[in-house]
C-alpha positions as a Markdown table, in Angstrom:
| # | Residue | x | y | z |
|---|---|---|---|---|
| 1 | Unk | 0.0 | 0.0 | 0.0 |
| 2 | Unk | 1.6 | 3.2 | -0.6 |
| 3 | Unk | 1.5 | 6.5 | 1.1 |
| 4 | Unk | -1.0 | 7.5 | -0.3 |
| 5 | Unk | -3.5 | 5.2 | 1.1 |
| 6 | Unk | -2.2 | 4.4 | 4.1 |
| 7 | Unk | -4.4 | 6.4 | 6.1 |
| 8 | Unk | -6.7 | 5.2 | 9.0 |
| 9 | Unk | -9.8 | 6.9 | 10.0 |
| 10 | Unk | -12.4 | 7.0 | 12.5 |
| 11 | Unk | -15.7 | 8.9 | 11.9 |
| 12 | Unk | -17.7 | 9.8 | 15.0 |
| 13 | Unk | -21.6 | 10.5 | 13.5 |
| 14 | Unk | -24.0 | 13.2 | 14.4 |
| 15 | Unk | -27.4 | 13.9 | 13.6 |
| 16 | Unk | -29.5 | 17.4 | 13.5 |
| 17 | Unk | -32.0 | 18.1 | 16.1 |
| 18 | Unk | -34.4 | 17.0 | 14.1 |
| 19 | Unk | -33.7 | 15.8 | 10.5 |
| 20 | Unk | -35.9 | 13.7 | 8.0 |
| 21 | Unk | -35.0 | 10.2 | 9.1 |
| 22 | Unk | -34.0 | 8.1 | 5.5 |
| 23 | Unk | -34.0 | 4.6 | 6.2 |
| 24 | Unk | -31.3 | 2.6 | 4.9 |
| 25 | Unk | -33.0 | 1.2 | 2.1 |
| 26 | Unk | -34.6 | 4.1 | 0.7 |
| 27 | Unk | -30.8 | 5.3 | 1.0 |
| 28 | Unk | -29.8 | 2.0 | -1.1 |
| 29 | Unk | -31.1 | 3.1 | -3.8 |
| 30 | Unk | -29.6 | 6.2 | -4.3 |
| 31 | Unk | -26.8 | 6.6 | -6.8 |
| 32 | Unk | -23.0 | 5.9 | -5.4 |
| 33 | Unk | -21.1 | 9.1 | -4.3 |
| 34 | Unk | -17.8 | 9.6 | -3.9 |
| 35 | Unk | -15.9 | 12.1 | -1.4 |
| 36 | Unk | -12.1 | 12.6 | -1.5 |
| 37 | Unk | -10.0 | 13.0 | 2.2 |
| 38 | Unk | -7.5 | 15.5 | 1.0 |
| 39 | Unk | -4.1 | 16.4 | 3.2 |
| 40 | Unk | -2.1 | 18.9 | 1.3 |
| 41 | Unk | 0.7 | 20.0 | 3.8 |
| 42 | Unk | 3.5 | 17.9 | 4.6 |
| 43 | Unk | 3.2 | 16.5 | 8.1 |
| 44 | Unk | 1.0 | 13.6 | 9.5 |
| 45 | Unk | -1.9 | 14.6 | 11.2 |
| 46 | Unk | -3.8 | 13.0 | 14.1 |
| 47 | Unk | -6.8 | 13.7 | 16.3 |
| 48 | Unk | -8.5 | 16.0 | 13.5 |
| 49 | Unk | -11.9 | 17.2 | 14.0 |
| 50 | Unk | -13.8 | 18.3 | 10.6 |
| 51 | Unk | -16.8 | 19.6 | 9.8 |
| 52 | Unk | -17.1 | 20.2 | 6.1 |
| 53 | Unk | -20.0 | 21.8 | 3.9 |
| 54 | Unk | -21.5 | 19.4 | 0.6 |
| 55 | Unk | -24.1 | 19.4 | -1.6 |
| 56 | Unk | -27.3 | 18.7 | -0.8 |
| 57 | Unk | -27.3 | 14.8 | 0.6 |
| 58 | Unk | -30.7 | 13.3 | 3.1 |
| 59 | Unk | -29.4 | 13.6 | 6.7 |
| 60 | Unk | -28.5 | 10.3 | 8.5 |
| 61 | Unk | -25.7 | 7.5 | 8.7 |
| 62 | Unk | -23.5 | 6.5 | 6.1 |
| 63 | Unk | -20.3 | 4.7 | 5.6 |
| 64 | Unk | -17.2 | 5.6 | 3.3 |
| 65 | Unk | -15.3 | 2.9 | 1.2 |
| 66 | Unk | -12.1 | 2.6 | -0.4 |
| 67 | Unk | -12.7 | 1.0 | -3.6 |
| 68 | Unk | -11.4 | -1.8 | -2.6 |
| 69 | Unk | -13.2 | -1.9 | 0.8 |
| 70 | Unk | -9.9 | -2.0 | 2.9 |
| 71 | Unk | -10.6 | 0.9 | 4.6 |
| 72 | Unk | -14.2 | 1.9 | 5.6 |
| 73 | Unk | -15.9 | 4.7 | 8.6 |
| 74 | Unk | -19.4 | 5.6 | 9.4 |
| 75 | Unk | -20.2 | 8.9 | 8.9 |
| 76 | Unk | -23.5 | 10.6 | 9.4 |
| 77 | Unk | -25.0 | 13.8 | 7.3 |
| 78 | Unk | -26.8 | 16.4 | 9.2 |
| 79 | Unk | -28.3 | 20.1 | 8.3 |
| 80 | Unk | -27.8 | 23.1 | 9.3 |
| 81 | Unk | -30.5 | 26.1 | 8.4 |
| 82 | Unk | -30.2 | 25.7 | 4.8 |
| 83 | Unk | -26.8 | 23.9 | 4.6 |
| 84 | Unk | -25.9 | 20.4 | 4.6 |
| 85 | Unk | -22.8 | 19.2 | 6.6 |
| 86 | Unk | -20.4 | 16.3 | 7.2 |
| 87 | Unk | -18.6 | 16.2 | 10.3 |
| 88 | Unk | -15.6 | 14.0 | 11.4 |
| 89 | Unk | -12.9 | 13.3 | 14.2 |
| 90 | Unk | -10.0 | 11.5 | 11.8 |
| 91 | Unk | -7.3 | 10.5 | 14.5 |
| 92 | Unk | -4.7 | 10.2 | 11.5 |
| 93 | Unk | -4.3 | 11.5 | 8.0 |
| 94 | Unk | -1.1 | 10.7 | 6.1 |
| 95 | Unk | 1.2 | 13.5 | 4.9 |
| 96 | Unk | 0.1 | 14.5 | 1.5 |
| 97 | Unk | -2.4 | 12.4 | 1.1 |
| 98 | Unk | -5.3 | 11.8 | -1.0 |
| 99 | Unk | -7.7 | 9.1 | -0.8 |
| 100 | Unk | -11.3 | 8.2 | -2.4 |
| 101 | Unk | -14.0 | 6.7 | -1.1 |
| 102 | Unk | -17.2 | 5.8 | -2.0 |
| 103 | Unk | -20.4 | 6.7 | -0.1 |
| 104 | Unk | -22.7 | 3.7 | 1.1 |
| 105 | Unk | -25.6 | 3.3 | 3.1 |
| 106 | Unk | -25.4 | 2.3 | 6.8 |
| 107 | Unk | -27.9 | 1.3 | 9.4 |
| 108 | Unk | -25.4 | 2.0 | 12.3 |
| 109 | Unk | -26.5 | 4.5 | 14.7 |
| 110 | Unk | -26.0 | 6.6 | 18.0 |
| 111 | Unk | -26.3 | 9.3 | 19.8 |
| 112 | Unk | -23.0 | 9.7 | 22.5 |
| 113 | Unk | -22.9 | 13.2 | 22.7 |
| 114 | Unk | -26.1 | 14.8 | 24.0 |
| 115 | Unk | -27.1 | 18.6 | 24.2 |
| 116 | Unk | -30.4 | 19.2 | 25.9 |
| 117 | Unk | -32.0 | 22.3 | 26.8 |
| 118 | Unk | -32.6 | 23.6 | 30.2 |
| 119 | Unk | -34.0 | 26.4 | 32.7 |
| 120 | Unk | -30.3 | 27.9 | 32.6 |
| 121 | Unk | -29.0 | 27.3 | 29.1 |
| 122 | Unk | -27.9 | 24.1 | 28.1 |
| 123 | Unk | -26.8 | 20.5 | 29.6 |
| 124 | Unk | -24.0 | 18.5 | 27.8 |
| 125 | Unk | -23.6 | 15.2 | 28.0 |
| 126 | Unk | -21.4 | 12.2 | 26.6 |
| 127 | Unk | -22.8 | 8.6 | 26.8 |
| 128 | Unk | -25.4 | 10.1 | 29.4 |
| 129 | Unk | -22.2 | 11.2 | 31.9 |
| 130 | Unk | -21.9 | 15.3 | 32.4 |
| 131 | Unk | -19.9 | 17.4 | 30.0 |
| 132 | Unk | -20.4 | 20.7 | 30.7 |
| 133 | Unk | -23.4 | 23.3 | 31.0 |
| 134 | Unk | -23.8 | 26.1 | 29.0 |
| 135 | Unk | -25.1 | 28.6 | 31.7 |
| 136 | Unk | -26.7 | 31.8 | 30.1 |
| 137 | Unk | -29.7 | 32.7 | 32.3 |
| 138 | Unk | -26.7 | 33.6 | 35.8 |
| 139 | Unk | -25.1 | 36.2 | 35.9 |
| 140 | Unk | -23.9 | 38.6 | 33.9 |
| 141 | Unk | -22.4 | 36.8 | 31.7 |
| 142 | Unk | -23.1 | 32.8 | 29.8 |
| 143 | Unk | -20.3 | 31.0 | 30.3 |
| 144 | Unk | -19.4 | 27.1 | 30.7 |
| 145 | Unk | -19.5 | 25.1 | 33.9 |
| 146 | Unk | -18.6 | 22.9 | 34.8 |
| 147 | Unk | -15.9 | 21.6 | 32.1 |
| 148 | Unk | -15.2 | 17.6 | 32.9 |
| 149 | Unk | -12.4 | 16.6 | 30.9 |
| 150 | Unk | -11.2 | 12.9 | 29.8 |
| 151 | Unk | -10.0 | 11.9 | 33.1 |
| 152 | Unk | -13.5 | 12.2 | 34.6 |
| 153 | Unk | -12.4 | 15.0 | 36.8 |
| 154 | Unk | -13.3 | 18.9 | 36.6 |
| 155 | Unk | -10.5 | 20.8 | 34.4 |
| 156 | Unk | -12.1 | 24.3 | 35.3 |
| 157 | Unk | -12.5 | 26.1 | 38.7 |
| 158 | Unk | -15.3 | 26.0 | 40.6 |
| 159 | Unk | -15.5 | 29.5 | 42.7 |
| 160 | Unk | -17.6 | 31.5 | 42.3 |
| 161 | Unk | -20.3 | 29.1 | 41.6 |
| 162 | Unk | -19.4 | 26.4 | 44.1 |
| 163 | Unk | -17.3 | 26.7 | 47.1 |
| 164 | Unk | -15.0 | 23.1 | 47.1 |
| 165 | Unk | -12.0 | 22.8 | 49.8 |
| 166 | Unk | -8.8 | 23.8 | 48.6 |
| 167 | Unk | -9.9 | 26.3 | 45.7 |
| 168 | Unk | -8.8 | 29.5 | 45.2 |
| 169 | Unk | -11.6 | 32.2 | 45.9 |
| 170 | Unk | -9.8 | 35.5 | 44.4 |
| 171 | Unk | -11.8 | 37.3 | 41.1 |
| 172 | Unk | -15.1 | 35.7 | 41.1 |
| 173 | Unk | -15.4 | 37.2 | 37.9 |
| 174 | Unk | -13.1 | 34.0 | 36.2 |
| 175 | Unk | -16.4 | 31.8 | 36.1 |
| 176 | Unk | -14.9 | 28.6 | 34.7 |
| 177 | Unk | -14.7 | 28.9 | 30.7 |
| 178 | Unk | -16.3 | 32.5 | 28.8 |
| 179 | Unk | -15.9 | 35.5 | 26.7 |
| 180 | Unk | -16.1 | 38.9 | 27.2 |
| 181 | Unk | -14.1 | 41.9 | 27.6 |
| 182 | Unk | -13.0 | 44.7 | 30.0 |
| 183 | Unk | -13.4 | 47.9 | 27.7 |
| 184 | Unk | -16.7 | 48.1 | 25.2 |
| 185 | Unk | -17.3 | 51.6 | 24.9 |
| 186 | Unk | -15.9 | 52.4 | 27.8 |
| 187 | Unk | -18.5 | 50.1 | 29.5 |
| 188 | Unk | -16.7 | 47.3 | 31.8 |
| 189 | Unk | -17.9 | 43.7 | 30.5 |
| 190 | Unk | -14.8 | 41.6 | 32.3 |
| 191 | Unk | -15.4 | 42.5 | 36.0 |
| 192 | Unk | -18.5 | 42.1 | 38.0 |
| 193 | Unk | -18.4 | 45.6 | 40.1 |
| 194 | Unk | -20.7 | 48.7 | 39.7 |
| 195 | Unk | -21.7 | 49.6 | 36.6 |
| 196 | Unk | -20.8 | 46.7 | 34.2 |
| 197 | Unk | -22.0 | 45.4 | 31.5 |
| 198 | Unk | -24.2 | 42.8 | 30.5 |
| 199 | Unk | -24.4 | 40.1 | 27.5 |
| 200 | Unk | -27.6 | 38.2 | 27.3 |
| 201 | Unk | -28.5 | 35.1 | 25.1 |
| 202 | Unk | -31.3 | 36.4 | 22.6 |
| 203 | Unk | -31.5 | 33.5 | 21.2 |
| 204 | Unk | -30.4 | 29.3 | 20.9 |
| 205 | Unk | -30.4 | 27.9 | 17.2 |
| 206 | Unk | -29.3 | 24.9 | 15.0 |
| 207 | Unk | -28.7 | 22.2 | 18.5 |
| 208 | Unk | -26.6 | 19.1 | 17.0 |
| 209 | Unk | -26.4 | 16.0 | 18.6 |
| 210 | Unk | -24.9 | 13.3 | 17.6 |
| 211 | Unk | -21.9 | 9.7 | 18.1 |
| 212 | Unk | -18.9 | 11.7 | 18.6 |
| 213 | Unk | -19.9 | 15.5 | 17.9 |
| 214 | Unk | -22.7 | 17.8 | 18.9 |
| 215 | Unk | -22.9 | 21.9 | 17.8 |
| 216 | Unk | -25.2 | 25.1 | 18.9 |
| 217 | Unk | -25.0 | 28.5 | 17.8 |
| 218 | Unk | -26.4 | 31.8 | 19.6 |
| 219 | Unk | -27.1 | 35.5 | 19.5 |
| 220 | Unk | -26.3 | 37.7 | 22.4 |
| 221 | Unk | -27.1 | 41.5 | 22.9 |
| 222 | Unk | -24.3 | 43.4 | 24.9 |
| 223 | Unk | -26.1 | 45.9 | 27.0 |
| 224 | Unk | -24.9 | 48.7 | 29.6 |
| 225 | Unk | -25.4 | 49.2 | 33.3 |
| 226 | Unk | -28.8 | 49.6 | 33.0 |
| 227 | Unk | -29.5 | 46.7 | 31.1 |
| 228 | Unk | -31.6 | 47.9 | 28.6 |
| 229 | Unk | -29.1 | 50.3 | 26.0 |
| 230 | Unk | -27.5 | 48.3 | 23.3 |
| 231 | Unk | -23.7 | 48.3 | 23.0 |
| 232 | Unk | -23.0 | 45.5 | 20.6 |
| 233 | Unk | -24.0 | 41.9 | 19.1 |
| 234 | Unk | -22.5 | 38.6 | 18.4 |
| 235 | Unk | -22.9 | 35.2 | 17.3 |
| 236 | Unk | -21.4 | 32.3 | 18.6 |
| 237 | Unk | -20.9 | 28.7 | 16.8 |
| 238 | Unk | -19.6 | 26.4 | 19.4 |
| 239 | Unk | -18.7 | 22.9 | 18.1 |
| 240 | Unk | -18.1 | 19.6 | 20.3 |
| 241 | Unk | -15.5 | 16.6 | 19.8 |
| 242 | Unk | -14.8 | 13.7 | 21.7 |
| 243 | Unk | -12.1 | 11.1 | 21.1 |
| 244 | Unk | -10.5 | 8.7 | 23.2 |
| 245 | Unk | -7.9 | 10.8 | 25.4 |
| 246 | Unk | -9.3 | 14.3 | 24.7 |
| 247 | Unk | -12.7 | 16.5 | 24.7 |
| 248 | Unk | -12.6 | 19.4 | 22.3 |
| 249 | Unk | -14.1 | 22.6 | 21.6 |
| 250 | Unk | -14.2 | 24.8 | 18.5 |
| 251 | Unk | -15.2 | 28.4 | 19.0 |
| 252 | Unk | -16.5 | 30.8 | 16.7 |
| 253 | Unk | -17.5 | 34.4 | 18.1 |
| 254 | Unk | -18.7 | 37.2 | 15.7 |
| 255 | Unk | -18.8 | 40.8 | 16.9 |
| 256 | Unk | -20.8 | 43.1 | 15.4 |
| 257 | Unk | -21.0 | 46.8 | 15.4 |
| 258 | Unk | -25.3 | 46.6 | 15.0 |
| 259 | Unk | -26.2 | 49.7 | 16.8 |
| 260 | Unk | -23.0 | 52.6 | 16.9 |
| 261 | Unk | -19.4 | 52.5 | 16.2 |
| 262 | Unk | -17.8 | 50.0 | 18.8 |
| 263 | Unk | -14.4 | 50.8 | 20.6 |
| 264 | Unk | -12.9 | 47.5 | 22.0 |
| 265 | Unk | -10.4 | 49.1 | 24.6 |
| 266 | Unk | -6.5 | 48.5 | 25.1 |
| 267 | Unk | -6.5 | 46.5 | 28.2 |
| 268 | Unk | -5.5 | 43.1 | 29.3 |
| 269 | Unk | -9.2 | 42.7 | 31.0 |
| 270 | Unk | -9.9 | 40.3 | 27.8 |
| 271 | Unk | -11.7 | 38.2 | 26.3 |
| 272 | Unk | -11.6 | 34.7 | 25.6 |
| 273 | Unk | -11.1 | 33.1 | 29.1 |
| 274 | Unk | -10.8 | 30.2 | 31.3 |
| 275 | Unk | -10.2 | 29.4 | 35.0 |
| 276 | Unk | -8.3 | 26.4 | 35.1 |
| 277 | Unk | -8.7 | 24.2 | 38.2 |
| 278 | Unk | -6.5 | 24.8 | 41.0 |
| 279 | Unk | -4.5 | 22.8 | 41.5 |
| 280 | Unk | -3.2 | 23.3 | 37.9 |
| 281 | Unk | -1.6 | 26.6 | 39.0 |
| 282 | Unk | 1.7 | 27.3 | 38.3 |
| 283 | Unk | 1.9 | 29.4 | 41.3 |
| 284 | Unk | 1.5 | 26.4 | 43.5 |
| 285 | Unk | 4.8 | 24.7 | 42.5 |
| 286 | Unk | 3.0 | 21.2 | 42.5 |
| 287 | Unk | 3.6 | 21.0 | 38.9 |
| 288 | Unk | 1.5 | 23.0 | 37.0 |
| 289 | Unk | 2.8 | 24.6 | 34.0 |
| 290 | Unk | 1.9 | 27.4 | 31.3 |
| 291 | Unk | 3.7 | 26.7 | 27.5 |
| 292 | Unk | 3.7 | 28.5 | 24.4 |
| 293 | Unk | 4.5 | 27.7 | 21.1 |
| 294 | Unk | 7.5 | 29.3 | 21.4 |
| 295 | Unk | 8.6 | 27.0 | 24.2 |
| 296 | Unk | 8.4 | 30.1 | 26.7 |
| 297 | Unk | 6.6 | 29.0 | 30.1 |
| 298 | Unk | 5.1 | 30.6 | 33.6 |
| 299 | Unk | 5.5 | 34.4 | 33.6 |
| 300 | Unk | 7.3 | 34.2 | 30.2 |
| 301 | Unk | 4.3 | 33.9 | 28.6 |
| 302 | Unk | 2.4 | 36.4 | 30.1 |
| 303 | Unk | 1.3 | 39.3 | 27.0 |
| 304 | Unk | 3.6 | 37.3 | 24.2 |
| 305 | Unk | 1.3 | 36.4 | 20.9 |
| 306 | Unk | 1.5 | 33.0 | 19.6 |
| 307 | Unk | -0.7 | 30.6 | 18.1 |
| 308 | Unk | -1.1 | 28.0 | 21.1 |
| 309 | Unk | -0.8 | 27.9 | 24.6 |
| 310 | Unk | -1.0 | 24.7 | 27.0 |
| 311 | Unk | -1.5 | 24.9 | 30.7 |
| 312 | Unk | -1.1 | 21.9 | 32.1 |
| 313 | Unk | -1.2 | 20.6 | 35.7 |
| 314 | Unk | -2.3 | 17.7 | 38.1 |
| 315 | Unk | -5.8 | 17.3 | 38.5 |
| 316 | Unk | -6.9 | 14.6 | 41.3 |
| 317 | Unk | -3.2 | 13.0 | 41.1 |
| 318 | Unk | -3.5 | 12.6 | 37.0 |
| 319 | Unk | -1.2 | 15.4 | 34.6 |
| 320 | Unk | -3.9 | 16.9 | 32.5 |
| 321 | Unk | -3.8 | 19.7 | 30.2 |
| 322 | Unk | -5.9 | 22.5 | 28.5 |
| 323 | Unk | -4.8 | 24.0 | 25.3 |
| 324 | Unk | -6.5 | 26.9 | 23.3 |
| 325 | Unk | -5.6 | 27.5 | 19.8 |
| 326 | Unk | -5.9 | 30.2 | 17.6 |
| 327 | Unk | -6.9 | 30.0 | 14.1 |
| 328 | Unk | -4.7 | 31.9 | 11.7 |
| 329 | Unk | -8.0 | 33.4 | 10.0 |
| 330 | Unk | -9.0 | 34.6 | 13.8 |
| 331 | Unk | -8.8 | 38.8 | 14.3 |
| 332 | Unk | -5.2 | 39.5 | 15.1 |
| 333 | Unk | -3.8 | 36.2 | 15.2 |
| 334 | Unk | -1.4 | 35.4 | 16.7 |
| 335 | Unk | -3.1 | 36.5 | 19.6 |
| 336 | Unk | -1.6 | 37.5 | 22.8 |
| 337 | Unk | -2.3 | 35.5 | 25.9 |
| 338 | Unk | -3.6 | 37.2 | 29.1 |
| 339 | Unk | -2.4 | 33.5 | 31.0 |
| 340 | Unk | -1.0 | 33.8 | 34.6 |
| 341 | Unk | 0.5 | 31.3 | 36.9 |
| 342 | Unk | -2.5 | 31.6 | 39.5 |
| 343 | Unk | -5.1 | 30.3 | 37.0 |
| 344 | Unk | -6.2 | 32.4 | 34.4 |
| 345 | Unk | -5.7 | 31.3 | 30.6 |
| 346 | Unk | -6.9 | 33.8 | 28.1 |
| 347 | Unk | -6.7 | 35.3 | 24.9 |
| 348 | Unk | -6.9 | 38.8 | 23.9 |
| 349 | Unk | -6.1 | 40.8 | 21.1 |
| 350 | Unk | -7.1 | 43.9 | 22.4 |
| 351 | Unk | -4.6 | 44.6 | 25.4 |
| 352 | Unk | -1.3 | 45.4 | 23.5 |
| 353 | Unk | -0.3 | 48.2 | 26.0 |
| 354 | Unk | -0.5 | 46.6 | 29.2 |
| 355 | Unk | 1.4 | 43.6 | 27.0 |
| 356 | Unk | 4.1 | 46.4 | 26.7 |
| 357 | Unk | 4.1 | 45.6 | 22.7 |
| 358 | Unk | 4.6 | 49.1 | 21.4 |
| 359 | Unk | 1.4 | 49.5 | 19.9 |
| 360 | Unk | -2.5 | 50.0 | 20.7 |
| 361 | Unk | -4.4 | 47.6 | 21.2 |
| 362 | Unk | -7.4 | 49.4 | 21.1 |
| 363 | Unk | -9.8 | 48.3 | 17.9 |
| 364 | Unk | -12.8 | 50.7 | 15.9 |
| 365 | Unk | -15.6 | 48.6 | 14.7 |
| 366 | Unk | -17.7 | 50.8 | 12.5 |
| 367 | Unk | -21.7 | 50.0 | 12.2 |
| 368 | Unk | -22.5 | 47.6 | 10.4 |
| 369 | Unk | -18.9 | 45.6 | 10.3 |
| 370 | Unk | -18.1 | 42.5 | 12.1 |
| 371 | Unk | -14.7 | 40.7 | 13.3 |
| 372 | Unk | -14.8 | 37.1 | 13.6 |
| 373 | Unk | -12.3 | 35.2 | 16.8 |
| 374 | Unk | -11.6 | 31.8 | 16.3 |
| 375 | Unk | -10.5 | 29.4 | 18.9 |
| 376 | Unk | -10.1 | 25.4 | 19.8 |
| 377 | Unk | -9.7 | 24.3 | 23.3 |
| 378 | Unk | -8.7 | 20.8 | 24.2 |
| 379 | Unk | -9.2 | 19.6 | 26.9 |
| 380 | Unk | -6.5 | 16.5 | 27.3 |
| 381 | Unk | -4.4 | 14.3 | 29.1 |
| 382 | Unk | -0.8 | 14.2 | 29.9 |
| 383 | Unk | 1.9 | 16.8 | 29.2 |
| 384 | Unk | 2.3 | 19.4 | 26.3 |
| 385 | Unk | 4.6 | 16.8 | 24.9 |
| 386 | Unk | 2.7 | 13.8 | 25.7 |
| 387 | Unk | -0.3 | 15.4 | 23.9 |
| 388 | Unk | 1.6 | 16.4 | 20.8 |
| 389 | Unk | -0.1 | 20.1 | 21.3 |
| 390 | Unk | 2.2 | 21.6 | 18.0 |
| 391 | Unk | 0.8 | 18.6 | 16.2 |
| 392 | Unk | -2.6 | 19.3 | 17.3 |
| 393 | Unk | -2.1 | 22.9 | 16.4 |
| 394 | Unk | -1.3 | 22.2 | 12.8 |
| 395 | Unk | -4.1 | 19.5 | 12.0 |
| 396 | Unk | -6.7 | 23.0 | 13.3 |
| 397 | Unk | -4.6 | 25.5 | 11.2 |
| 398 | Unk | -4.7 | 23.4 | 8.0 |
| 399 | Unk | -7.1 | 20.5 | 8.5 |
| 400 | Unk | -7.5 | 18.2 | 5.4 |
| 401 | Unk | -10.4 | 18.6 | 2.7 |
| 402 | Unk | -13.2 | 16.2 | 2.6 |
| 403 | Unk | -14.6 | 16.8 | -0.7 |
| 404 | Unk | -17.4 | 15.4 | -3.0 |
| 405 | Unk | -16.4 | 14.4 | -6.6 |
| 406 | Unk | -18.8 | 13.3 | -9.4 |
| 407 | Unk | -21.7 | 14.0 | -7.2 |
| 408 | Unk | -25.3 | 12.7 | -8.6 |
């Protein structure tokens, strides 16, 4: 077998909310189709979650087939408003690869990955064991919590929600895992003193569950102190992945300038944040550890753009991790990282003067335009080496192609 085909896949399914169900034979009779995985960079990637848009196909399971039926994965076809999508966790793609398969039908079915909706927001789940919550009906911000990564243990801290022995109880602001920022306007949306701001969840669309993968996008309104005059909008497209030694999230914010002109202030208050658990913090010298791309750790990191950053740490006696990576078509990548020994891991391209970079940081959205931040967090296990982060990092930056050819 050459290079070319030596790749080995594994497809975890998903299904819409609630898509046309085709049965398998009515799915028989359609004519064959044929999709092409495409790797174009030079480097072997593992781990690789995809979601790609097709043509038109009916939602539901499927399998791929090599020609020669050697190699073979379920997939499973869902919509999404008025687009049809295929997504995929491949945990390794050959360099410069590029293999056909044939689309079959397949009567294999489940639903791992569960995303319900509740009085707060949304419940998580992954083979009917918690996940997370997405919490947007508390406080003054939505934000994710708790975060239970591979190991079965929580990766994010608790406080201010819960109070647990032996967690740190400084800036209840740092709920868990959200996104916000300190200067909007002038208008304080990072901290929870007098006078901040508000975002609130206008509304919860396109809910994807599914094997391996699940998805849900929303609206939010940024509002002032008096939380009724609007600042701002955005849209958020949040996408999960689970594979065996990781749980993954792809984030896609979009800020838009609906109402005014919208000053995003220079200041390291920002945006894209998460609380890791405590005992991960570097502070406490019991191992935990904060690593860029650029191999600079702890402090060193502090206010340096890069593309990654890991922060990893012991979590109820195991070494787990939690990397966020930024796209290269995210606003100002490579971001610089607001990430500090006692806990907090974020990203923000707005606080280029507090990062002593020799610049502003300070950003003019004018009505009517939008910026778009991109980020994947994984959650993992083991070290920053262990987990192949760099790796990891390239199969997000330049994922490979799953494309339809000769489609009927």
């Amino acid at each position: 077998m050459n290079r070319n085909t030596t790749i080995w896949l594994l497809v975890f399914g998903i299904a819409a909310a609630a898509p046309a169900i085709i049965s398998a034979s009515a799915r028989a009779s359609a004519p064959p189709r044929r999709f092409r995985v495409v790797n174009t960079i030079d480097a072997d990637l593992k781990a690789v979650p995809v979601v790609a848009d097709i043509p038109s196909i009916e939602p539901g399971g499927y399998r791929l087939e090599s020609a020669d039926r050697s190699l073979g994965f379920d997939v499973e076809i869902f919509r999404e408003g008025d687009q049809t999508k295929l997504a995929a966790v491949i945990p390794a793609v050959a360099a410069k690869s590029n293999v056909e398969f044939e689309l079959r039908p397949s009567s294999s079915r489940s639903r791992g990955l569960s995303i319900e909706r509740d009085d707060e927001g949304l419940a998580i789940t992954i083979d009917a064991k918690p996940f997370t919550r997405y919490i947007a009906k508390s406080g003054p911000k939505p934000y994710f919590f708790p975060v239970i990564g591979p190991t079965g243990a929580r990766y994010t801290r608790a406080y201010p929600m819960e109070n647990i022995a032996g967690e740190d109880r400084d800036h209840p602001h740092q709920r868990s895992f959200w996104f916000t920022h300190g200067s909007v306007n002038g208008i304080d949306f990072w901290a929870e003193q007098k006078g901040h701001g508000f975002i609130d969840m206008t509304s919860l669309d396109h809910v994807v569950n599914g094997a391996r993968f699940g998805g849900f996008e929303s609206t939010d309104r940024w509002l002032a102190a008096d939380h009724q005059t609007p600042v701002c909008d955005d849209r958020r497209v949040f996408r999960f992945f689970v594979t065996d030694d990781s749980r993954i999230i792809d984030s896609e914010i979009t800020l838009t300038a609906t109402y005014n002109p919208v000053v995003f202030g220079d200041t390291k208050e920002g945006a894209f944040g998460l609380r890791v658990a405590s005992s991960m913090d570097a502070a406490r010298k019991g191992g935990g550890t904060i690593t860029n791309a650029e191999g600079l750790t702890n402090d060193a990191a502090w206010g340096k753009p890069s593309p990654w950053v890991d922060y990893t740490g012991p979590v109820e006696g195991k070494t787990v991790g939690i990397a966020i990576l930024n796209h290269p078509s995210s606003f100002r990548h490579p971001t610089p990282w607001h990430v500090r020994p006692y806990g907090l891991f974020a990203a923000n391209p707005f606080g280029d003067h507090d990062f002593k970079l020799g610049r502003s940081g300070a950003f003019t959205l004018d009505k009517g335009r939008s910026i778009t931040l991109r980020y994947r967090v994984i959650f993992h296990q083991g070290s920053t080496e262990q987990s192949h982060v760099n790796s990891l990092y390239q199969a997000y930056a330049h994922p490979p192609a799953i494309r339809p050819i000769n489609l009927k």
